[in-house]
VOLOKE-109729 format. One record per residue: y, z, x of N, C-alpha, C in turn. Coordinates in steps of 0.2 Angstrom, whole numbers, padded with zeros to 4 digits, always signed. Layout:
YZXYZXYZX ...
This chain:
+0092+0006+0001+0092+0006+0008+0098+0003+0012 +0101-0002+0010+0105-0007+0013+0110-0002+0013 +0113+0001+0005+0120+0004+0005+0118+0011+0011 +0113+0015+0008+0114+0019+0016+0113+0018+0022 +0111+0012+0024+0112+0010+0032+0120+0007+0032 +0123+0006+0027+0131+0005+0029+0135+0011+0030 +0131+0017+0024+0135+0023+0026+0136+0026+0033 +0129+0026+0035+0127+0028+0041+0130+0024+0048 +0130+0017+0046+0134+0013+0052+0142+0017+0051 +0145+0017+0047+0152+0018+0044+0154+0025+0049 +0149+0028+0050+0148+0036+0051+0148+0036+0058 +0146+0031+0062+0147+0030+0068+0138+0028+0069 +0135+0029+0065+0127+0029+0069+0125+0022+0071 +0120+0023+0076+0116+0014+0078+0110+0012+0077 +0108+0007+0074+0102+0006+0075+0101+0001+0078 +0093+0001+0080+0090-0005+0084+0083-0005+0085 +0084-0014+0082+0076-0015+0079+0072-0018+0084 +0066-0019+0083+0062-0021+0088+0061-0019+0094 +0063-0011+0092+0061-0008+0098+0055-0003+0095 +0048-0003+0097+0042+0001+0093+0043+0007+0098 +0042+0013+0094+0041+0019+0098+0035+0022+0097 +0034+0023+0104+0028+0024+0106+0024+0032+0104 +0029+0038+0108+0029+0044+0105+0033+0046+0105 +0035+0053+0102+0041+0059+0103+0036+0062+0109 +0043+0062+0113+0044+0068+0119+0044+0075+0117 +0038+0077+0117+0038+0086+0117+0037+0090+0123 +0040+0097+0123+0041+0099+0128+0041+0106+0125 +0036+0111+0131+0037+0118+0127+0038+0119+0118 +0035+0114+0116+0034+0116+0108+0042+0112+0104 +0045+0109+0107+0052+0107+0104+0052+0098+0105 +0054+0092+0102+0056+0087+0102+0062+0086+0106 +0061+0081+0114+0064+0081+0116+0068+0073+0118 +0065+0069+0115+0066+0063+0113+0062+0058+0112 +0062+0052+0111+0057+0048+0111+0056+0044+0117 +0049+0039+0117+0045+0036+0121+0046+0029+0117 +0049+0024+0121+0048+0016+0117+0041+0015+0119 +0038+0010+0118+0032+0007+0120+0033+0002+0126 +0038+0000+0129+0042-0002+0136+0041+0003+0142 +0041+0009+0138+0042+0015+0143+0048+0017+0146 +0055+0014+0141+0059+0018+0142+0061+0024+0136 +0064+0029+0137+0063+0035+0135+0072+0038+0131 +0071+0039+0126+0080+0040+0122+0079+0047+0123 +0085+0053+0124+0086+0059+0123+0088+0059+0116 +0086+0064+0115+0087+0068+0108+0092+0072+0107 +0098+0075+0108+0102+0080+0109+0100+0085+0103 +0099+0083+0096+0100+0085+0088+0089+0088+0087 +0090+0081+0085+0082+0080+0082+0079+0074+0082 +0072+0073+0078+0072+0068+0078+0066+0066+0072 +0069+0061+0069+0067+0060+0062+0062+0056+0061 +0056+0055+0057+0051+0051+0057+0052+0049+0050 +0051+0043+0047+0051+0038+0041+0043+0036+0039 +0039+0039+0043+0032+0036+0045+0027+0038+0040 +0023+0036+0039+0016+0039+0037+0015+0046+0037 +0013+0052+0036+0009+0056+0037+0004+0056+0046 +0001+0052+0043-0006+0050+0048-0001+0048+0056 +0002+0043+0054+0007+0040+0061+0012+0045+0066 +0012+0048+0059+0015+0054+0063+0014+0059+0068 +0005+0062+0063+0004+0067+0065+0000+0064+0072 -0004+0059+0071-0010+0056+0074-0006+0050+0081 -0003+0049+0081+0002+0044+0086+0008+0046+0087 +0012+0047+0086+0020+0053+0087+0019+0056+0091 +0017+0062+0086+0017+0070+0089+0010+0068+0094 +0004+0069+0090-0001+0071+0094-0007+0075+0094 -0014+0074+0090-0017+0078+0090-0018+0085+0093 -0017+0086+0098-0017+0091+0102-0010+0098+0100 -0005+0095+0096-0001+0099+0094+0000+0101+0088 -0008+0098+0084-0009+0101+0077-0017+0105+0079 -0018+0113+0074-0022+0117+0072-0027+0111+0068 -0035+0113+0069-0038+0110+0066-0038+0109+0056 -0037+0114+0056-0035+0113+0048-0030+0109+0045 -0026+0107+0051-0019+0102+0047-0022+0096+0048 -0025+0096+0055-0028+0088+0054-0032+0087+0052 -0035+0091+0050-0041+0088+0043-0037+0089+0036 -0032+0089+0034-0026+0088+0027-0024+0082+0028 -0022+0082+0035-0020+0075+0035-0025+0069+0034 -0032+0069+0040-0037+0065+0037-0039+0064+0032 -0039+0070+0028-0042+0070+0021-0034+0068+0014 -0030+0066+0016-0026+0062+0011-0027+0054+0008 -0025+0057+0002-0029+0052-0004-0022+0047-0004 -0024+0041-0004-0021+0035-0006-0022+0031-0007 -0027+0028-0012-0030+0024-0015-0029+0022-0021 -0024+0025-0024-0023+0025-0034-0015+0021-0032 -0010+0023-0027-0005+0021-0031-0002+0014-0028 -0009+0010-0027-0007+0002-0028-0006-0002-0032 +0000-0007-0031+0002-0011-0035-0001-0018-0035 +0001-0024-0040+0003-0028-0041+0008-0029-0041 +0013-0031-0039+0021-0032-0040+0025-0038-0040 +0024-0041-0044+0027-0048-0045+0036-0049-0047 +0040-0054-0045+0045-0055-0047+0045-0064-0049 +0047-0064-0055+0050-0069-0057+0055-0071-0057 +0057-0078-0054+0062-0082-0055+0061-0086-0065 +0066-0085-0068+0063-0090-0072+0071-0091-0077 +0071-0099-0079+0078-0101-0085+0079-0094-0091 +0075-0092-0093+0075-0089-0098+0072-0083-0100 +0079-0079-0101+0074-0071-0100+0069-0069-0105 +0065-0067-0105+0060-0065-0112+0062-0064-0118 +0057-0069-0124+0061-0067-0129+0055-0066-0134 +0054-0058-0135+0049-0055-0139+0048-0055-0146 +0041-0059-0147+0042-0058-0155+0042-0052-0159 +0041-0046-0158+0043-0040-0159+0049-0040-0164 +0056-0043-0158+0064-0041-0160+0065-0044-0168 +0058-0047-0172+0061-0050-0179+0061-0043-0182 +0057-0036-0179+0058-0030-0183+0063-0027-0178 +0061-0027-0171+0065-0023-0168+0069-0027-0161 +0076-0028-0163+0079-0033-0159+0082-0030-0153 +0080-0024-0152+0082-0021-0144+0078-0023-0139 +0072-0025-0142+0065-0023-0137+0067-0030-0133 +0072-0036-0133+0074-0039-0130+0077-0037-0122 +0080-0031-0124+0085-0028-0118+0080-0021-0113 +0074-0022-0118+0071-0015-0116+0070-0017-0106 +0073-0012-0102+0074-0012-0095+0066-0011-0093 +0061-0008-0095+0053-0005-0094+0050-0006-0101 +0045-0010-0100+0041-0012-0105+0035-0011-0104 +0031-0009-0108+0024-0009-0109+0019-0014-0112 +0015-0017-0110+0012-0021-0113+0005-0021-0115 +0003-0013-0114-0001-0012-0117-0004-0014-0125 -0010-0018-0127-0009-0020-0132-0016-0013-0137 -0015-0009-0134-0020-0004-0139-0017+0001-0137 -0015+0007-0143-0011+0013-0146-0016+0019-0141 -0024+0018-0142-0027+0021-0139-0029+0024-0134 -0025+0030-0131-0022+0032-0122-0030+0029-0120 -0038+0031-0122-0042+0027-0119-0040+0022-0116 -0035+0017-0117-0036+0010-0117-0033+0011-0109 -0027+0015-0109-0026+0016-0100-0028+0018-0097 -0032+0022-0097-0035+0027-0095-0041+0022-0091 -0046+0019-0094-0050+0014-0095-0046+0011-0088 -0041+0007-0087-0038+0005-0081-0038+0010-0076 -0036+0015-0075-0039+0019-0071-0044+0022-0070 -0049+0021-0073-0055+0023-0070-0057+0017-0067 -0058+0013-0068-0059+0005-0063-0056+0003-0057 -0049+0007-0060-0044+0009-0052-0048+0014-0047 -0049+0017-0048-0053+0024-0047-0059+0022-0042 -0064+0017-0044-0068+0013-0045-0068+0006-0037 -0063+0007-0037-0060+0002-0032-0060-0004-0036 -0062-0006-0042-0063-0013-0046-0059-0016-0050 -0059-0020-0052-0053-0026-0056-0055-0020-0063 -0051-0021-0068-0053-0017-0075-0053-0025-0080 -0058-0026-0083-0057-0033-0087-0051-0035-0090 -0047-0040-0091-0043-0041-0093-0041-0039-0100 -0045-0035-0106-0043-0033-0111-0039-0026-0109 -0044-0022-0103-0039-0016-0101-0034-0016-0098 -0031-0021-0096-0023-0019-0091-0021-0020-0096 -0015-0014-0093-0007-0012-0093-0002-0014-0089 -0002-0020-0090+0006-0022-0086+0011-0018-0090 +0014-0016-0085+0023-0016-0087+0029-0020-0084 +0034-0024-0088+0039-0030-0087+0045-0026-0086 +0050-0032-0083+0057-0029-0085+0060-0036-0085 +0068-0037-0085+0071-0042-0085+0079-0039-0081 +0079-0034-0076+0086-0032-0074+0091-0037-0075 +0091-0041-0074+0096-0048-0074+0100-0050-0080 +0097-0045-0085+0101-0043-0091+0106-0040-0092 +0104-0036-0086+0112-0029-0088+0115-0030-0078 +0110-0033-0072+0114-0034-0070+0114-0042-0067 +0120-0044-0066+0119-0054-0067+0118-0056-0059 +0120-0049-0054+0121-0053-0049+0113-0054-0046 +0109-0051-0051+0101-0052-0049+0098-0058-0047 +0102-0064-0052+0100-0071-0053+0108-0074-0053 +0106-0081-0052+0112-0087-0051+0114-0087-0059 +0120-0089-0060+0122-0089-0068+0117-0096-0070 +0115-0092-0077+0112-0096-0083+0103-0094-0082 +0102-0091-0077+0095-0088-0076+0093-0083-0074 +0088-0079-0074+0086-0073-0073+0081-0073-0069 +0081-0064-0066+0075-0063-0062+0069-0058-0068 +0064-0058-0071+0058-0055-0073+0054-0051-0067 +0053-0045-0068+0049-0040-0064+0043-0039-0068 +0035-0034-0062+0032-0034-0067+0028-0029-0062 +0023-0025-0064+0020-0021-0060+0013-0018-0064 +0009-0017-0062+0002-0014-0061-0001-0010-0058 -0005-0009-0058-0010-0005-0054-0019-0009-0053 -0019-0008-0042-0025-0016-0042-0029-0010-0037 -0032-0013-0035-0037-0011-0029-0034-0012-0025 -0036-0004-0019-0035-0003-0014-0034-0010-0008 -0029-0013-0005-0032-0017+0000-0037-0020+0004 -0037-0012+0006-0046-0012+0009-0050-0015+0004 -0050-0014-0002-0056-0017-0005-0058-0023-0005 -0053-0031-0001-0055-0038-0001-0051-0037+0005 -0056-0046+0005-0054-0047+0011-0048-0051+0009 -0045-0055+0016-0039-0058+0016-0039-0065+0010 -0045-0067+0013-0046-0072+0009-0047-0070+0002 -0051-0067-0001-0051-0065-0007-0041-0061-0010 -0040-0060-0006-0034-0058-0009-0029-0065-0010 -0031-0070-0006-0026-0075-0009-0029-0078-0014 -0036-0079-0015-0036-0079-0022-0034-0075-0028 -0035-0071-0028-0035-0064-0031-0027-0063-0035 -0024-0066-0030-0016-0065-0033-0013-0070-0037 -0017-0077-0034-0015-0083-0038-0017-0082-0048 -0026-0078-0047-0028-0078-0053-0025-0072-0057 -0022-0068-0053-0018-0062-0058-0013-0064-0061 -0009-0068-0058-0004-0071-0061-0006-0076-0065 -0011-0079-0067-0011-0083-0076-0012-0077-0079 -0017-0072-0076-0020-0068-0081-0015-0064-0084 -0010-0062-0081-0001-0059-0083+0003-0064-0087 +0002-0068-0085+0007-0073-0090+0003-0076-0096 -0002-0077-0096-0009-0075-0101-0007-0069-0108 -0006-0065-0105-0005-0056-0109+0001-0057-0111 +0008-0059-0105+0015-0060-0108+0018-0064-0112 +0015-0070-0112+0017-0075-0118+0013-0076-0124 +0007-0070-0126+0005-0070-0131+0011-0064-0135 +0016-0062-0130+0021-0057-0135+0028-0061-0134 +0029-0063-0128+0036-0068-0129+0036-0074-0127 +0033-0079-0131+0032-0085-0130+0033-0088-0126 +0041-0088-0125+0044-0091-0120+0041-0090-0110 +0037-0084-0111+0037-0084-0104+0031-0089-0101 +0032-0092-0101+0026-0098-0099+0027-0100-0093 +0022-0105-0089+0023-0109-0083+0030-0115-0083 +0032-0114-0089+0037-0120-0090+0044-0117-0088 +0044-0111-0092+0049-0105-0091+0050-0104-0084 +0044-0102-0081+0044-0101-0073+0049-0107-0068 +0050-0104-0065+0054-0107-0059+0050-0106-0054 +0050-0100-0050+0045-0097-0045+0041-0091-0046 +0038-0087-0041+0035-0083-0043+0035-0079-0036 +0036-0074-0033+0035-0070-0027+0029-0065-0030 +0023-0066-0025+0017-0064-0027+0017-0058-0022 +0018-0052-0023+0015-0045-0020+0009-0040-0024 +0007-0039-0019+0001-0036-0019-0001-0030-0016 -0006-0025-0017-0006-0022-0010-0009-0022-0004 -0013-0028-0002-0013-0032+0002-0007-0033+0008 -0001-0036+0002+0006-0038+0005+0009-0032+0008 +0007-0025+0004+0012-0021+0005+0009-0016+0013 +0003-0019+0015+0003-0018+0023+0007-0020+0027 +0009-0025+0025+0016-0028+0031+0020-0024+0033 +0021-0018+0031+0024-0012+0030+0018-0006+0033 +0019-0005+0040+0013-0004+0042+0011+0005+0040 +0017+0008+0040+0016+0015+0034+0014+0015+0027 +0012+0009+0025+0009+0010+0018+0002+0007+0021 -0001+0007+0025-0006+0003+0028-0011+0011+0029 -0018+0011+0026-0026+0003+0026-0022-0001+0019 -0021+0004+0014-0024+0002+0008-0017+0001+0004 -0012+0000+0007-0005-0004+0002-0002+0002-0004 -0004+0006+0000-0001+0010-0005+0008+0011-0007 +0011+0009-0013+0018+0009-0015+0021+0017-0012 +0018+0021-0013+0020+0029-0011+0018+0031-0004 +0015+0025+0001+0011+0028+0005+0004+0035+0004 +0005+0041+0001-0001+0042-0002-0001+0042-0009 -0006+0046-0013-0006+0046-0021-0002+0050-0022 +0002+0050-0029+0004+0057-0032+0000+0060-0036 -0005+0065-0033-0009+0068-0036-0007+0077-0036 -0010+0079-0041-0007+0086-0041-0010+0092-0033 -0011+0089-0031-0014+0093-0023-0010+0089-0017 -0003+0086-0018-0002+0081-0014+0004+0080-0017 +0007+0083-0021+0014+0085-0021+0018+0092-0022 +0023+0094-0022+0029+0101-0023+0028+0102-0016 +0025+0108-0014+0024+0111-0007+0018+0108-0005 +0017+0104-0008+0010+0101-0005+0010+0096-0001 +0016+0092-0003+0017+0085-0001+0022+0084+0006 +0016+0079+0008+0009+0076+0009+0004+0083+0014 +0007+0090+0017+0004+0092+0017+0006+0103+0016 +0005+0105+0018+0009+0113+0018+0013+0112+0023 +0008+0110+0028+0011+0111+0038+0017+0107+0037 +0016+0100+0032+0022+0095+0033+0027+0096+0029 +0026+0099+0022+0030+0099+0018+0038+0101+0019 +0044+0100+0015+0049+0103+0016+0053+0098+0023 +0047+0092+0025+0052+0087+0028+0055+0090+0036 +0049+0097+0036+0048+0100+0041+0040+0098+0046 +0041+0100+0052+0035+0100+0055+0034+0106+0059 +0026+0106+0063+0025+0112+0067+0030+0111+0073 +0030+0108+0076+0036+0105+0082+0045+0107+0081 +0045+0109+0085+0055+0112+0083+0058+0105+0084 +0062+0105+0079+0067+0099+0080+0064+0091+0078 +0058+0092+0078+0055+0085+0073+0055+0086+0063 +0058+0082+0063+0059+0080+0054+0055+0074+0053 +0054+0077+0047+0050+0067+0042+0052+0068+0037 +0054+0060+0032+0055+0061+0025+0052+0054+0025 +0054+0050+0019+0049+0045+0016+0048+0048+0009 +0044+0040+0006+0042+0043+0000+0034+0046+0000 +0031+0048+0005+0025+0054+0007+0027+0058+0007 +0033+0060+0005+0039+0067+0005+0039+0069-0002 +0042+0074-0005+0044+0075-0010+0050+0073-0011 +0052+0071-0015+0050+0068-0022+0047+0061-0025 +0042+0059-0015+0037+0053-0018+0045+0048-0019 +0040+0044-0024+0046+0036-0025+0054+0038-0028 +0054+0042-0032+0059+0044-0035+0064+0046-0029 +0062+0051-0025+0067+0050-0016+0068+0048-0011 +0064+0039-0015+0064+0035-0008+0071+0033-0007 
């Protein structure tokens, strides 16, 4: 995100924050600028491009009134409750060191690890049904997956230390409250470091230096991945991507309105085109 806000400064463009926009200015069917929430008003000369949700879009922007009823019920009815994370990032002296590498000595540099500790696709599947579920999966069935970028790139961490990643799949946000999630987060993390240092010892609380706790709780602060913290803003499910995604009416980063665009990863190609 940073390198293409440089492209785009370079290129002559401006940006400026802390200004919330309130709607697009529509007129006879075409986008004619925006509305701040100030009430002052930007002309459009080109178009105008939304980064937004779905929902914020169609339902706040634009405007109920300039969608047919069957789009706003595609919209209402989008699922995003699956592709919540856990998202942790560790600081720590020493990068992972897996008992594994005494047969197989790559799996120290492996970028995506799986720590799945049973062969038996049941075993993840079992996590997502729990997920599914809105419920924690007992800690015999997570599948965390780690990494240690800091390996292949150094500027991630200060020399002689690294940064550890790690990601999951939790309940929806909605599902706790505020309170509950600040515990929730503290307890996930032994229960991860639990699972991680039964394979690379070294990852312990001693190993640790710090711990940046993300959740999907966190990931509201981001008020487009907002009720339920979704990573993609909606699920990648097979009715909710190619010409689907996030709806027919929306798809292709087009709208019913002349001259309003959206992309994001509620877009095609989802995360992979954020």
């Amino acid at each position: 995100a940073h390198a293409a806000h440089k492209i785009l400064v370079r290129d002559g463009c401006k940006f400026f924050t802390h200004c919330h926009v309130d709607k697009i200015i529509i007129e006879n069917g075409e986008a004619k600028g925006i509305r701040l929430a100030d009430g002052s008003e930007i002309k459009a000369r080109r178009l105008v491009v939304s980064t937004l949700s779905p929902q914020q879009l169609a339902f706040e922007l634009i405007g109920r009134e300039h969608f047919d009823y069957k789009a706003l019920r595609r919209v209402e009815l989008l699922e995003s409750k699956f592709a919540c994370l856990m998202w942790y990032s560790f600081a720590i002296h020493e990068a992972p060191q897996y008992e594994a590498a005494a047969f197989n000595p790559d799996i120290n540099e492996c970028m995506w690890l799986g720590l799945a500790e049973d062969a038996d696709p049941e075993h993840i599947a079992r996590e997502c049904y729990y997920t599914r579920l809105g419920k924690w999966p007992p800690i015999e069935d997570y599948c965390p997956v780690v990494w240690c970028h800091s390996l292949v790139d150094p500027s991630y961490a200060p020399t002689g230390y690294h940064i550890a990643g790690h990601e999951q799949i939790g309940p929806p946000a909605t599902a706790h409250t505020e309170r509950e999630w600040l515990e929730i987060k503290k307890r996930y993390a032994e229960e991860l470091i639990s699972i991680w240092k039964r394979h690379a010892p070294n990852m312990n609380w001693d190993n640790i230096i710090g711990c940046d706790y993300n959740s999907p709780y966190d990931a509201c602060l981001l008020l487009n991945m907002a009720p339920n913290g979704n990573m993609i803003v909606i699920d990648h499910v097979s009715y909710q991507f190619f010409e689907n995604r996030p709806t027919p009416e929306l798809a292709n980063h087009r709208t019913p309105i002349k001259n309003i665009y959206a992309t994001g990863v509620a877009w095609h190609l989802a995360a992979s085109g954020a």
